[in-house]
C-alpha positions in Angstrom: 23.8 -211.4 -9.3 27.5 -211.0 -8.6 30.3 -211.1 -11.1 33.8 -213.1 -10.3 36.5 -211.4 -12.0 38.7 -214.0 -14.2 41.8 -214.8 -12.9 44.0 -212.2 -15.3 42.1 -209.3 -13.5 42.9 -210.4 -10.2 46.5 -210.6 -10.7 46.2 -207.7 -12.7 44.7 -205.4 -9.7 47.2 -207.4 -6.9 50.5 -206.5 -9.2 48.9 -203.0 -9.0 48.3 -203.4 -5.4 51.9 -204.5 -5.1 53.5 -201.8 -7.4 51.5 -199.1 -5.5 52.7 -199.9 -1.9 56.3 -200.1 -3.0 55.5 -196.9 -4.6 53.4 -195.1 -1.2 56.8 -196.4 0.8 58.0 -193.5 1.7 54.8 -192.0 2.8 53.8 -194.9 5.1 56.2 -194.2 8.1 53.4 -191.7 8.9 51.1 -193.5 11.1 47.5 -191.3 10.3 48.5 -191.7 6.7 49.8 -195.2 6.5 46.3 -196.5 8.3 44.6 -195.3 4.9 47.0 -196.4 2.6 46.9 -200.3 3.7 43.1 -200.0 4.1 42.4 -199.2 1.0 45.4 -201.4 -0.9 43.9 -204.5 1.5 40.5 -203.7 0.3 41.8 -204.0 -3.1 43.7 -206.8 -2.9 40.5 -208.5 -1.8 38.4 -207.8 -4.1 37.7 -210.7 -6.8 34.0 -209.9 -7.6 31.9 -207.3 -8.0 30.7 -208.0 -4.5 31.3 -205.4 -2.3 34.1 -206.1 -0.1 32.9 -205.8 3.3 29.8 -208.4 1.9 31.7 -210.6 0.9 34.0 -210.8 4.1 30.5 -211.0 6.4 29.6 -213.7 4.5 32.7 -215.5 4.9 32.6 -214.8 8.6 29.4 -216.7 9.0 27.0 -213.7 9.1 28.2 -211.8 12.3 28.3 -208.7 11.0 
């Protein structure tokens, strides 16, 4: 049902994950802000699938969630 991405789109999205925080730098010395920013850029450099995220992570965790 679920997709895995090949391996040049994952290091494809974390070199953009990587480019992006040094980019956002500046802006994450702003705690409210800076919260966001990693959330999201962790969430992307998670992702290898087009299984949600937080799915993916439950099922890794043994079903807890």
């Amino acid at each position: 049902m679920y997709k895995p991405f090949d391996k040049t789109q994952v290091v494809l999205r974390r070199s953009a994950v990587v480019v992006a925080g040094i980019v956002c730098a500046p802006t994450l010395v702003m705690p409210p802000l800076a919260s966001r920013i990693y959330s999201h850029l962790h969430q992307v450099w998670l992702k290898d699938s087009t299984k949600p995220v937080w799915l993916a992570e439950s099922e890794k965790a043994g079903g807890f969630l």
